[in-house]
N, C-alpha and C positions, 0 to 999 in steps of 0.2 A: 398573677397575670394570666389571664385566660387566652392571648393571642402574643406571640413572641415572634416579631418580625426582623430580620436582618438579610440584606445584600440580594432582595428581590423577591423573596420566601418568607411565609409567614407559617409558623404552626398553630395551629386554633383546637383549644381542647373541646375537644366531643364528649366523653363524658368515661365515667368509671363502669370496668364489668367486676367483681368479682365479691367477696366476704368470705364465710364460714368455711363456706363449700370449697374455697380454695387452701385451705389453711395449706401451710408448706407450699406454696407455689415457687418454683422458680423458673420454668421455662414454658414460654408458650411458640408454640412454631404452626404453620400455616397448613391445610389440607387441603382440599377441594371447594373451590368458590367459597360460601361465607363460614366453612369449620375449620376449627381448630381445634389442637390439643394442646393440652396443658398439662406440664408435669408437677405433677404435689410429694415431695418427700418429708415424712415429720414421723418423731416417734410413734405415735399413734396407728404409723399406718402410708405406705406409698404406694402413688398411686399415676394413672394418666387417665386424665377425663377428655373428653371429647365435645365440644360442644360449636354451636354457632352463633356468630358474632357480627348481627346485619350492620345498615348504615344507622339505622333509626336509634334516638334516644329508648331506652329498655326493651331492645330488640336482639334479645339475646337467650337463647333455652341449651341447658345440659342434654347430650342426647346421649350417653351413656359413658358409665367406669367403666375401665378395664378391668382394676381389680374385683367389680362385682363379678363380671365375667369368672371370674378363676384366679381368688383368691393367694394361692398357692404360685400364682407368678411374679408375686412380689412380697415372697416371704425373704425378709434378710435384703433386703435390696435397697438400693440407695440412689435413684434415678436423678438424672444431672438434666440433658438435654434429646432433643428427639429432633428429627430430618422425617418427611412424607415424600419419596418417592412416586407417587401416581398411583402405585397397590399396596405398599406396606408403609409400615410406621418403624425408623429404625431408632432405639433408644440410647444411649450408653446411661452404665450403672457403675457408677465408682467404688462401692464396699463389694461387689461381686466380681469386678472390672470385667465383663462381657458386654455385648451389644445382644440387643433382645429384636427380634423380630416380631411385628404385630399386623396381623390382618387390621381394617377401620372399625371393625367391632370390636376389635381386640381379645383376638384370638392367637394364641403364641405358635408363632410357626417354625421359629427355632432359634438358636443362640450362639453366637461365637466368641471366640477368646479365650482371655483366661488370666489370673496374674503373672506378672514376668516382664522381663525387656527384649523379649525376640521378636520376630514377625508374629501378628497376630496376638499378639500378648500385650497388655495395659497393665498400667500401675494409676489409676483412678482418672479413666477417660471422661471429659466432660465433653466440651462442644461438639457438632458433629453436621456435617452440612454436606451438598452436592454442586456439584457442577454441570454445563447443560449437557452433558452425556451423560448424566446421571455417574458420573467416578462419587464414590463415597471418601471426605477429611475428616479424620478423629484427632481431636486435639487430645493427645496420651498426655494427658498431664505434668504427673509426675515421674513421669520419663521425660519430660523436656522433649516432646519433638511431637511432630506429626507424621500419621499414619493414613495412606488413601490406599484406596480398596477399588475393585472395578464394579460394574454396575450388580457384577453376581455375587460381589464380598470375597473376589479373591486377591490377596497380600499385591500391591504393584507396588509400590517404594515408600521411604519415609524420609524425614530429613528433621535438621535443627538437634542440638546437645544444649547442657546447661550452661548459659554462663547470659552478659550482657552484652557485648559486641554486636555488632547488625549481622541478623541470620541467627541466632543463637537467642534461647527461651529459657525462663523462667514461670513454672507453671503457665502455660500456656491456656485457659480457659474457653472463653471463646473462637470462634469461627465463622466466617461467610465466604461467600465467593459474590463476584460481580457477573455484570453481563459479558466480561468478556475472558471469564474464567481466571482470572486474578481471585488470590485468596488472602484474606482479610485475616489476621488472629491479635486478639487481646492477648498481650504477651504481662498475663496479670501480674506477677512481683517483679517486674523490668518497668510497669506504671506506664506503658506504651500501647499502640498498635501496629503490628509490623505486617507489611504488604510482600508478597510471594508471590512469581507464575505460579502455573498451576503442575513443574517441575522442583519447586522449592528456591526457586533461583530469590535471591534477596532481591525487592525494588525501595521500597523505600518505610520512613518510621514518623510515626504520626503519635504527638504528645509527648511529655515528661512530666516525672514527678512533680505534685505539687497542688494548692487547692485554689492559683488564681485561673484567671478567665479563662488558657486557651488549655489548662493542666490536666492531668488525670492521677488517679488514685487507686492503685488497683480494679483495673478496670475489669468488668466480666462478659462484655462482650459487645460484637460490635454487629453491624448490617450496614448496605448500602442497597439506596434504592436505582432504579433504574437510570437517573440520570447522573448517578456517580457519588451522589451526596451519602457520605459515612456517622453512623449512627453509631454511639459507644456511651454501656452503661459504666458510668462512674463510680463505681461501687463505693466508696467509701465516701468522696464528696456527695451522696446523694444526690447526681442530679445524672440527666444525658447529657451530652455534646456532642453537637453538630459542629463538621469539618466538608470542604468541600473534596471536590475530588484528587486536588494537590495536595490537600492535608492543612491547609490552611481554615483556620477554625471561622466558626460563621456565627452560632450562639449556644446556649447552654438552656436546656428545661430543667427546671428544680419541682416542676411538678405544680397541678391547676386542680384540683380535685374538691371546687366546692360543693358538689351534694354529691349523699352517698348513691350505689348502686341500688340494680332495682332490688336484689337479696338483702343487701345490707340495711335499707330501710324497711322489709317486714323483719327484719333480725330484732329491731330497735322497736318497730310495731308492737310487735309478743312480747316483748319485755320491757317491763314498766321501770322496775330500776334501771338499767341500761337509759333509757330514755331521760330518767331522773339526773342521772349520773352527765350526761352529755350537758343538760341545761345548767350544771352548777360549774363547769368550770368556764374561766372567764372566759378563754378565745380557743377556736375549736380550728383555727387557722395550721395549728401543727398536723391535722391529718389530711390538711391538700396537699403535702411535700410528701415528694420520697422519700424511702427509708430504703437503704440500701438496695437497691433496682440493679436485679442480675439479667434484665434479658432485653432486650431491643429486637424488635421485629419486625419490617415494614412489609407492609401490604399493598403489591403497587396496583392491583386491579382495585382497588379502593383509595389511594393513595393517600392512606394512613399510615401513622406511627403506633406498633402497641410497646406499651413500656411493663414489664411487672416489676410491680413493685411489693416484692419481696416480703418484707417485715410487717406491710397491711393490710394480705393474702387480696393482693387485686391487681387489674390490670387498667393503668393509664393510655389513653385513648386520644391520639392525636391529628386533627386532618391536615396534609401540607396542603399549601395554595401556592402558586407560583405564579410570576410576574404582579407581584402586591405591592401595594402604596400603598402607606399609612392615611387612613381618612381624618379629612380637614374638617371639622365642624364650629361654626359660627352659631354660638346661643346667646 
């Protein structure tokens, strides 16, 4: 289904960015008008590319690795997610558990952390987001809790322990904040999303276990766009789901990806078996769906959805429309 309408909104897919050149993708988060980065971790090699991402169907160019930059800044590293402050690019790295600092060229301007459970110490931080005074939230993983930072990365408080009770985390993954400085966390082995001031006071819990309509599945992470509407990848059920601002669910993307991107079609161009290999099996419908989709990101100056979609090194491309009716046609 190329257009998924429900309760006034319709999401209409735009199209696929990614293949080769993303292999290990899991996080893409927003920069300056139409860049982006994207975080690639795989054995081969981790990485953050940089790239932009217009409106236009294959309207999209890599503008530079990090790691070609300097190699040597992602030796041993194992990058989860990234936050773009207006001058730096901040990452968390779960097998070195620090945050990296990056100029937009990607240039390493310095590092903090370290393993441990004190202030300033991670035990494999993944999510990582800001609020509009730029306060930095580390979702410390496997420390069950969250850690914010002020706009210069100095310790200001943390909150949440392990366990399931409301307020209380289970590998915490994900992270966002709203326009009105509420924090969002995919509370991934609790199969929820739980809402926080931006003191850690508990507000409310969105989702339970489970694989029907309004469920979640180890979720890894979530976003909400400007008008409140909350965006969370499903990790296991492969798909997203949409909830609105109360937490009441709206509808679910499993994913639209029927042609490939512009990469991925000279990938299949140059290679003749690859191309052989596509035409012989029967239905080529399993690689429009997700496969475990770790990131949701919306872009409300374009008011898009991007979804990565993990396991097919690409990112899913979605435009919302608002105040939509289904069209009546008479043939």
């Amino acid at each position: 289904m190329l257009t998924t309408s429900a309760k006034g909104r319709a999401f209409d897919y735009n199209r696929v960015v990614g293949g080769r050149a993303f292999r290990g993708i899991v996080y893409a988060t927003k920069g300056t008008g139409n860049d982006f980065f994207v975080v690639l971790r795989d054995t081969y090699g981790s990485d953050v590319v940089k790239l932009t991402i217009g409106p236009d169907i294959d309207d999209e160019e890599i503008v530079i690795s990090f790691r070609e930059v300097l190699e040597e800044n992602f030796n041993g590293s194992w990058p989860s997610c990234a936050v773009f402050n207006g001058t730096h690019l901040l990452v968390t790295d779960e097998l070195r558990n620090i945050i990296s600092v990056f100029t937009p060229e990607g240039d390493l301007v310095k590092t903090m952390g370290g393993p441990g459970n004190g202030e300033i110490q991670f035990d494999r931080p993944s999510g990582i987001t800001l609020d509009s005074n730029n306060n930095v939230y580390i979702a410390d993983t496997l420390n069950h809790r969250i850690q914010k930072f002020s706009p210069d990365l100095e310790f200001t408080q943390s909150w949440g322990e392990f366990g399931d009770a409301h307020g209380l985390l289970n590998a915490p993954w994900g992270i966002c904040t709203d326009n009105d400085n509420f924090i969002y966390v995919s509370d991934h082995k609790n199969h929820r999303v739980q809402k926080f001031d931006s003191d850690g006071v508990f507000i409310m819990s969105i989702g339970e276990f489970g694989s029907s309509a309004s469920n979640l599945d180890h979720p890894s992470d979530v976003s909400v766009d400007q008008s409140g509407d909350i965006y969370v990848a499903d990790w296991v059920n492969n798909r997203v789901q949409i909830y609105d601002t109360t937490g009441i669910h709206i509808a679910g993307l499993t994913g639209s990806a029927v042609e490939l991107s512009k990469w991925q079609k000279q990938y299949v161009a140059a290679s003749p078996d690859v191309h052989k290999a596509r035409r012989r099996v029967s239905s080529l419908e399993p690689e429009t769906l997700f496969a475990l989709p770790t990131c949701v990101s919306f872009d409300d100056s374009n008011s898009r959805l991007l979804a990565v979609d993990s396991q097919r090194w690409r990112i899913q491309i979605f435009d919302k429309i608002t105040n939509y009716s289904d069209p009546q046609f008479n043939i």
